[in-house]
C-alpha positions in Angstrom: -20.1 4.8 19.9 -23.7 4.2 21.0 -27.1 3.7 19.6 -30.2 5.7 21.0 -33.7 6.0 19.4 -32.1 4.0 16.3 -29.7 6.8 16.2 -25.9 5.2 16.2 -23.9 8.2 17.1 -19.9 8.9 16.5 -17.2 10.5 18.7 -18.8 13.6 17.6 -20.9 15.0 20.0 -24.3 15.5 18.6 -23.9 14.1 15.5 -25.2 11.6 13.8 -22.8 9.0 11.3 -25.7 9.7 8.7 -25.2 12.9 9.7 -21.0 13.1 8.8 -20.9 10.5 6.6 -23.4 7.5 5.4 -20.0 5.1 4.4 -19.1 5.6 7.8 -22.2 3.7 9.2 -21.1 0.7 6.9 -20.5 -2.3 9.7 -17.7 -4.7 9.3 -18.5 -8.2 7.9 -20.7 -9.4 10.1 -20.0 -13.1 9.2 -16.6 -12.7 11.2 -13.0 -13.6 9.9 -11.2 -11.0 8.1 -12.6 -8.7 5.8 -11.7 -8.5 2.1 -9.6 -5.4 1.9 -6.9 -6.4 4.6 -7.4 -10.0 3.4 -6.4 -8.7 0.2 -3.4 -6.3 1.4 -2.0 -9.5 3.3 -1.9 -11.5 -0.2 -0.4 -8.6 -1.5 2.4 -8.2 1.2 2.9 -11.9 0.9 3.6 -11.2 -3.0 5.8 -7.8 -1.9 7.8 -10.3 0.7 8.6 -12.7 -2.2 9.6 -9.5 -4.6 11.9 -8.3 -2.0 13.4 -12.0 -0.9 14.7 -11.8 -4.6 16.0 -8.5 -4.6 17.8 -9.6 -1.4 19.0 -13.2 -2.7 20.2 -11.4 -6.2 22.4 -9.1 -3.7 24.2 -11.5 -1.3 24.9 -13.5 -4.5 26.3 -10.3 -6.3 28.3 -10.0 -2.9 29.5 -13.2 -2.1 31.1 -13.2 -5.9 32.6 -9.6 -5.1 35.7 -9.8 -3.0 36.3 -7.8 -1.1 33.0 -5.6 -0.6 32.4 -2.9 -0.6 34.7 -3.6 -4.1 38.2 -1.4 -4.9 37.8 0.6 -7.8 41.2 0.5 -9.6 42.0 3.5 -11.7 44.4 3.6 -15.3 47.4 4.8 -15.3 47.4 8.3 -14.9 46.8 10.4 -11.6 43.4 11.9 -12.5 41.8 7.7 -13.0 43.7 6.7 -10.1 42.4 9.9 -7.9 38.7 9.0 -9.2 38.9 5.3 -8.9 40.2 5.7 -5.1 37.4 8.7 -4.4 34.6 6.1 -5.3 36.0 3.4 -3.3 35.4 5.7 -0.3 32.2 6.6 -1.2 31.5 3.0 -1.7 32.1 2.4 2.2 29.1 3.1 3.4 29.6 1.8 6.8 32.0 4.5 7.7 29.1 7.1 7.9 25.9 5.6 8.2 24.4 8.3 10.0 22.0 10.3 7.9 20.6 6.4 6.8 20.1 6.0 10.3 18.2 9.4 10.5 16.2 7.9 8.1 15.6 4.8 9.3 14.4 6.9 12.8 11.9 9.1 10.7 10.2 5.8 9.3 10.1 3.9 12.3 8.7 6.7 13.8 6.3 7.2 11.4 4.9 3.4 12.2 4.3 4.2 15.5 2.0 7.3 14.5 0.0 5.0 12.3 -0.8 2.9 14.5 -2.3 5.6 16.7 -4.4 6.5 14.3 -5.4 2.9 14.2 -6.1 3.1 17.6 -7.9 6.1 17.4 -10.2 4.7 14.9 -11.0 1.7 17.0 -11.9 4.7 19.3 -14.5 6.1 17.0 -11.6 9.1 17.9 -11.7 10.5 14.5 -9.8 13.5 15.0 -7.1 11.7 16.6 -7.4 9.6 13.3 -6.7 12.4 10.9 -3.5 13.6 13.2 -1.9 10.9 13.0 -2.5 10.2 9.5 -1.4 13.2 9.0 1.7 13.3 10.6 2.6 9.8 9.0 2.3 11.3 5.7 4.5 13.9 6.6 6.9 12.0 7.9 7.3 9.5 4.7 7.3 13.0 2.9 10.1 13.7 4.9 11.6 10.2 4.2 11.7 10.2 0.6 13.3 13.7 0.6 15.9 12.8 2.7 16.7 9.4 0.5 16.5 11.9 -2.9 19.3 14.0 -0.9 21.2 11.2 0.2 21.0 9.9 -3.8 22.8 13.6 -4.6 25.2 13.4 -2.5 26.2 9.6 -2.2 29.6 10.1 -5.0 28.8 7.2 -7.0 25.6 6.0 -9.5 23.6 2.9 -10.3 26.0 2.4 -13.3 29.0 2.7 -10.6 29.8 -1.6 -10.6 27.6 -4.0 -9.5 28.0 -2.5 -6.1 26.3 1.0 -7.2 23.7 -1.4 -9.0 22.4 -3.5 -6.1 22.0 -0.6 -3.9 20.3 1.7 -6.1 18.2 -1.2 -7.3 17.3 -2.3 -3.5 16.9 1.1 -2.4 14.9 2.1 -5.0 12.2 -0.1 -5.1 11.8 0.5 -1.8 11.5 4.3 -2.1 9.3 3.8 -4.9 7.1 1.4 -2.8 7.2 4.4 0.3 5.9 6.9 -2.5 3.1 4.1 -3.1 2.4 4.2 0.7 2.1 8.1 1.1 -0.4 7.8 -1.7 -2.6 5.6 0.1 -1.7 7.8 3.2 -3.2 10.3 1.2 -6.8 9.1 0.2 -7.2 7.8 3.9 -6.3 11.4 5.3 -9.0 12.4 2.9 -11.4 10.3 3.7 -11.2 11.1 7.6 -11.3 14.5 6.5 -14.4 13.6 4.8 -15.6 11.1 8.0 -16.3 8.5 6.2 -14.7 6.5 8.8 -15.7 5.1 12.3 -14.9 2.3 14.3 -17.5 0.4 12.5 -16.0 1.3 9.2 -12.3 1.3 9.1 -10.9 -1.7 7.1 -9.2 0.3 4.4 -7.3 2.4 7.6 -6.2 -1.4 8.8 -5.4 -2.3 5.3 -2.9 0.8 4.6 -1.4 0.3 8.1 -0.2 -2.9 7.3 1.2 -2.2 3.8 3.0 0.7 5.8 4.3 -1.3 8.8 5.7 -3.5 5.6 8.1 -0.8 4.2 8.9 0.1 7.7 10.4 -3.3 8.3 11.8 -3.7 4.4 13.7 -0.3 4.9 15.2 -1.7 8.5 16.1 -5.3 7.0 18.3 -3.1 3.9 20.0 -0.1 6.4 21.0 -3.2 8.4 21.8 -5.5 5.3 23.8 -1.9 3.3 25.0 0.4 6.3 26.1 -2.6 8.8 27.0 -5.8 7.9 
């Protein structure tokens, strides 16, 4: 970026940030510190850490009253209760195949990486490289929540399956629901840097969004570790 004749100028030849975009010419806060959008994502991510801690507590204490775990499902008398019962017990192992979680778990940390080049980008006044990388984040978490609606159809039990079917649709859940959330926000920042009403001046709400994204990247490591492997 640079400022000639009163002009500031973007990583746009030739044009203007009046010229794209007048938010884009918006400075940060001047005063220092941090600004209020990402001060006000970190409070939220600080309320999001305390949501999950209870999710997490309310599991190892579901757990540690569950012996063994993953639980054994015992059947009635007959052979067709007995053949269910013992069919849900497998699918309740879910260390035994962890590998399309793992898949997963690739795709999203993945995805964290690609945001933060467009964070970098931004710093950059690189607003092209910006809107790639956006872009492919959103696609990726697109991909992500497809994947864990598959992995729902073809798990073999439900949420109503014992309080082992609860926990992990209720842990697992909240966090997909929280990655939909994310790819929403993904969404109105890839629109505004279609728009370019961003520029390394201007870019808090790209910081913001970063960071609630890195957030779910780490929830969703902390539960495939927490449901696939110990």
């Amino acid at each position: 970026m640079s400022a000639s004749s009163g002009v500031v100028t973007t990583g746009d030849p030739g044009h203007s940030v009046a010229e794209q975009n007048a938010v884009a010419g918006l400075a940060h806060d001047t005063r220092g510190g941090i600004s209020n959008p990402i001060l006000g994502m970190i409070l939220f991510i600080c309320s999001e850490v305390m949501f999950f801690s209870g999710l997490f507590a309310a599991y190892f204490s579901v757990r540690a009253s569950s012996v063994p775990w993953p639980p054994i499902v015992k059947g009635g008398s007959d052979a067709a209760s007995q053949a269910s019962a013992a069919a849900l017990t497998e699918h309740f192992n879910l260390h035994a195949e962890p590998f399309f979680a793992l898949g997963l778990t690739i795709i999203l940390v993945i995805s964290s990486f690609t945001c933060q080049m467009g964070i970098w980008a931004i710093r950059r006044d690189d607003r092209a490289g910006l809107t790639r990388a956006i872009g492919v984040t959103l696609v990726l978490g697109i991909v992500f929540l497809i994947g864990q609606a598959y992995d729902y159809a073809t798990l073999g039990f439900g949420i109503s399956d014992t309080p082992f079917g609860t926990t992990f649709y209720t842990l697992t859940g909240f966090h997909g629901a929280h990655v939909f959330g994310g790819a929403v926000m993904l969404s109105v920042i890839l629109y505004r840097g279609l728009a370019g009403q961003f520029s390394a001046r201007h870019h808090d709400a790209v910081e913001a969004v970063s960071l609630y994204w890195h957030f779910v990247d780490v929830v969703w490591i902390a539960l495939f570790s927490t449901l696939y492997i110990l």
